[in-house]
C-alpha positions as CSV (number, residue, x, y, z in Angstrom):
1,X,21.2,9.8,-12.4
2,X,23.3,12.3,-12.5
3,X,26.1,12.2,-9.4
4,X,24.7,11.8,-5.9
5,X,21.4,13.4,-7.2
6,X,18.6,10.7,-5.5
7,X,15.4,10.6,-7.0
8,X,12.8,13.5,-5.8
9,X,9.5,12.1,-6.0
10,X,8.0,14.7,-4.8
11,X,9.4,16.8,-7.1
12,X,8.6,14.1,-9.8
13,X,4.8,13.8,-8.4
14,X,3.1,16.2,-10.7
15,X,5.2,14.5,-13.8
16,X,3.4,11.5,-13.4
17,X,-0.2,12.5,-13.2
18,X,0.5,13.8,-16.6
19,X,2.3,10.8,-17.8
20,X,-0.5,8.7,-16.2
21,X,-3.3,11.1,-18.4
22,X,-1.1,10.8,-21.2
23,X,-0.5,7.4,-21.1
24,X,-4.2,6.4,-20.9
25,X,-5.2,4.7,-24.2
26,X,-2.1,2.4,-23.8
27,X,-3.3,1.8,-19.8
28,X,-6.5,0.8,-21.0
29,X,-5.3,-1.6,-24.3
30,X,-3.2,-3.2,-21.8
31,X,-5.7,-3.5,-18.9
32,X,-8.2,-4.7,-21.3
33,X,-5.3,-7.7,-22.4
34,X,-4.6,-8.3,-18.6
35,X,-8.3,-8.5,-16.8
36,X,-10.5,-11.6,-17.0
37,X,-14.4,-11.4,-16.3
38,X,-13.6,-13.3,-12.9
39,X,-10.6,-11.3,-11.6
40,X,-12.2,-9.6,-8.0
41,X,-8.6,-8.5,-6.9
42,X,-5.9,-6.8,-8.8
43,X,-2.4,-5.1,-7.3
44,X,-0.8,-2.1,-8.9
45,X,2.5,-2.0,-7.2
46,X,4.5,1.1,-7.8
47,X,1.7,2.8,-8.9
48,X,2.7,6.0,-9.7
49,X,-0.1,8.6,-10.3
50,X,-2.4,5.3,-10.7
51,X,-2.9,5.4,-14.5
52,X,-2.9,1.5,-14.6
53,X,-5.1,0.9,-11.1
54,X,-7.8,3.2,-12.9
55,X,-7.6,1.2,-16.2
56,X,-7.7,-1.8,-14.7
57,X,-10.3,-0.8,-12.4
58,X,-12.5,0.0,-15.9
59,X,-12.2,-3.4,-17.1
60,X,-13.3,-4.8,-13.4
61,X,-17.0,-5.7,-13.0
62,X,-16.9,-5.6,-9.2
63,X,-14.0,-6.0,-7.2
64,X,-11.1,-4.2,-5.7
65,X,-7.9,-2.6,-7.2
66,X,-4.9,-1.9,-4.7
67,X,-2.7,1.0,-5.7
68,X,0.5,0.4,-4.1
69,X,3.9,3.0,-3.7
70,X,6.7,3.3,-0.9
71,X,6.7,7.1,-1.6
72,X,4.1,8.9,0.2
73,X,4.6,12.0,-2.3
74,X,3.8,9.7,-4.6
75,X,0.8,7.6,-3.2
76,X,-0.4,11.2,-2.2
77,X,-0.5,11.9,-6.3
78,X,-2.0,8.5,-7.0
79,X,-4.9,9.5,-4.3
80,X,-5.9,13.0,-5.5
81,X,-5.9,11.3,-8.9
82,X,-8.0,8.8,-8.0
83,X,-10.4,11.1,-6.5
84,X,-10.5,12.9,-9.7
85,X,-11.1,9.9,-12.0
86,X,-13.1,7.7,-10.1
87,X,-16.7,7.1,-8.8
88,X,-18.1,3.6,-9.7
89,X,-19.0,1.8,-6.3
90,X,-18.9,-1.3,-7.6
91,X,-14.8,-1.3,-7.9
92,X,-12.9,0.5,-5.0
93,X,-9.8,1.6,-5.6
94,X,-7.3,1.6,-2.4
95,X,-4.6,3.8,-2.3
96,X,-1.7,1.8,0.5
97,X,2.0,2.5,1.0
98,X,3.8,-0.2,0.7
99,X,7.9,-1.0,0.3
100,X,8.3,-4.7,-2.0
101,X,10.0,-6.6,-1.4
102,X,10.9,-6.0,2.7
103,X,7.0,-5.1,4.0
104,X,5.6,-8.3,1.5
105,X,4.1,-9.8,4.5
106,X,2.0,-7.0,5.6
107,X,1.3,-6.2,2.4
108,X,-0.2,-9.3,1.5
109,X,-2.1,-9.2,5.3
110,X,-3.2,-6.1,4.2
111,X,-4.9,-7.3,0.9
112,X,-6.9,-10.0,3.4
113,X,-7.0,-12.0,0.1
114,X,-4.3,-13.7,-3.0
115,X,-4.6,-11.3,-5.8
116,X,-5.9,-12.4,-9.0
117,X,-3.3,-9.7,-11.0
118,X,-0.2,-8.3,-9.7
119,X,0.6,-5.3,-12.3
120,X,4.2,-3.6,-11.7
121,X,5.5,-0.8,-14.4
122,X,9.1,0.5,-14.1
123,X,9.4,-0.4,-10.4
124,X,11.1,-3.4,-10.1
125,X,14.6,-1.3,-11.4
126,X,14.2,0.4,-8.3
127,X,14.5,-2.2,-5.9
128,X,18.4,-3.1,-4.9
129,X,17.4,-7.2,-5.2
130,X,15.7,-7.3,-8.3
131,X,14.8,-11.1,-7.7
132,X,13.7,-10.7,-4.3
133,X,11.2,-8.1,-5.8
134,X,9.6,-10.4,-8.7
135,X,9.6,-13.3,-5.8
136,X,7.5,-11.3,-3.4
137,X,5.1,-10.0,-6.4
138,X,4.2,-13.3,-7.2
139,X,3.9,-14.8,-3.9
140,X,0.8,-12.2,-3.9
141,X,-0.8,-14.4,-6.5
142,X,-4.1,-17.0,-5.8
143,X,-3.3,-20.2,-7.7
144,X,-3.8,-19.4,-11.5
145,X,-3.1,-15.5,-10.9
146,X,-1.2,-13.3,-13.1
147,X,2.0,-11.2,-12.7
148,X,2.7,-8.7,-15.1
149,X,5.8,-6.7,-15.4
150,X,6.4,-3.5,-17.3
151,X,10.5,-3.1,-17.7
152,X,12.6,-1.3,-20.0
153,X,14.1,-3.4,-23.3
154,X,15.7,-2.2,-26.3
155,X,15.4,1.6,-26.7
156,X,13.3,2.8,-29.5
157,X,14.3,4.8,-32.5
158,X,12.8,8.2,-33.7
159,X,15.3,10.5,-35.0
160,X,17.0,10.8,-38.1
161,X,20.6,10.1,-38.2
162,X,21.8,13.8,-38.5
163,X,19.1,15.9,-37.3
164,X,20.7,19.3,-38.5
165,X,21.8,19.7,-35.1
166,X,25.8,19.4,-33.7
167,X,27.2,15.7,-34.5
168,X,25.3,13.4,-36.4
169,X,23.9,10.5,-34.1
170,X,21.9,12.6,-31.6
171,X,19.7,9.7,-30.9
172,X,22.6,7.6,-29.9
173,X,24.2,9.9,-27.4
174,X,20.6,10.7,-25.8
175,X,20.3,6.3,-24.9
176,X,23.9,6.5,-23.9
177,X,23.6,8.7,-21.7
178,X,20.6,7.1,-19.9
179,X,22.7,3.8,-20.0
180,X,25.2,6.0,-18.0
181,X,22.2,7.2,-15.8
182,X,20.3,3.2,-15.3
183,X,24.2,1.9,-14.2
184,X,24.8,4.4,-11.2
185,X,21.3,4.7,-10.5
186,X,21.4,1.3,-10.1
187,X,25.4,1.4,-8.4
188,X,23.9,3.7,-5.8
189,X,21.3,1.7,-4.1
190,X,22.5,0.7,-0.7
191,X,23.5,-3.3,-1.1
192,X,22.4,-3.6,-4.9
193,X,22.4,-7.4,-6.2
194,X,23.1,-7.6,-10.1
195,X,20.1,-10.1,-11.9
196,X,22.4,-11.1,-15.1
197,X,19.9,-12.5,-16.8
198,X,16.5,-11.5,-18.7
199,X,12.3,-11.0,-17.3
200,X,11.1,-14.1,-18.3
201,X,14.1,-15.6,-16.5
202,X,13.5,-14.1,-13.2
203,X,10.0,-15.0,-13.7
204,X,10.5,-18.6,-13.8
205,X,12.9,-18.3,-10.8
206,X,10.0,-16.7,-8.8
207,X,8.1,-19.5,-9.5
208,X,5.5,-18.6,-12.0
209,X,4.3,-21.0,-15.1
210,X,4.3,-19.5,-18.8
């Protein structure tokens, strides 16, 4: 993030309905990897423009799929999207705001059940306790549920080397730079707790089972 410049979702809204259109197919292949033919509750927290609740809500016989976001902007995007996408009544698809990990509690009253999959994509990052986040995802869980966590990893390679354009190494600069941007986005959340070690890691630490 470039200095003192906070995320605008609301500016950001209308970017993720695309991305959640563009990013269908790979919704679905994942939804279709994630659901099981008994699953009757699934959680998509930090939903975005709900590309993932929809997909999962396709591979649902009957059931429910929560669609979960702090940022009204943003849960207002997911809702007109949902409208736009979805009319089977044998899965509903709730839109709720919802901050993880500090309104757990009242979300999980909210649910009025344990979830059978917990689905979170880039959100966790956002949260100043990263820990505290992947603990109050899977405390959502009925015994034998699933969390499932969507983070960034190594940054993928497209470009050539010199791309006829300024320095050779184009590439390189581009995922420096969003290092630069991850570490003071990161920086400048109020109280932000460092989590030095890897997914799977904080996964075990929240109490979940391979």
């Amino acid at each position: 993030m470039s200095t003192s410049t906070p995320v605008d979702w609301t500016e950001l809204a209308p970017q993720l309905v695309d991305a959640a259109r563009q990013d269908q197919a790979w919704h679905l292949t994942i939804a279709r990897e994630l659901v099981t033919p008994d699953d009757r509750l699934a959680v998509d927290v930090g939903c975005g423009a709900a590309g993932m609740a929809l997909a999962i809500a396709r591979m649902i016989t009957c059931g429910r799929v929560v669609a979960v976001d702090a940022r009204p902007a943003v849960l207002h995007a997911a809702s007109d999207h949902i409208r736009a996408e979805w009319s089977d009544p044998r899965v509903c698809i709730e839109p709720l705001r919802a901050d993880i990990p500090t309104e757990t509690a009242i979300l999980r009253e909210t649910l009025g059940a344990p979830a059978d999959l917990v689905w979170a994509s880039t959100a966790v990052h956002h949260v100043r306790d990263q820990q505290a986040a992947v603990t109050a995802l899977a405390s959502l869980l009925a015994p034998g549920g699933r969390l499932a966590l969507a983070e960034g990893g190594l940054p993928e390679h497209h470009l050539p080397w010199d791309v006829g354009l300024g320095q050779p190494g184009l590439e390189v600069r581009l995922n420096a730079a969003q290092d630069r941007w991850f570490t003071q986005m990161r920086a400048e959340l109020p109280d932000s707790r460092r989590m030095p070690y890897g997914w799977t890691q904080a996964l075990r630490r929240a109490g979940l089972s391979p």
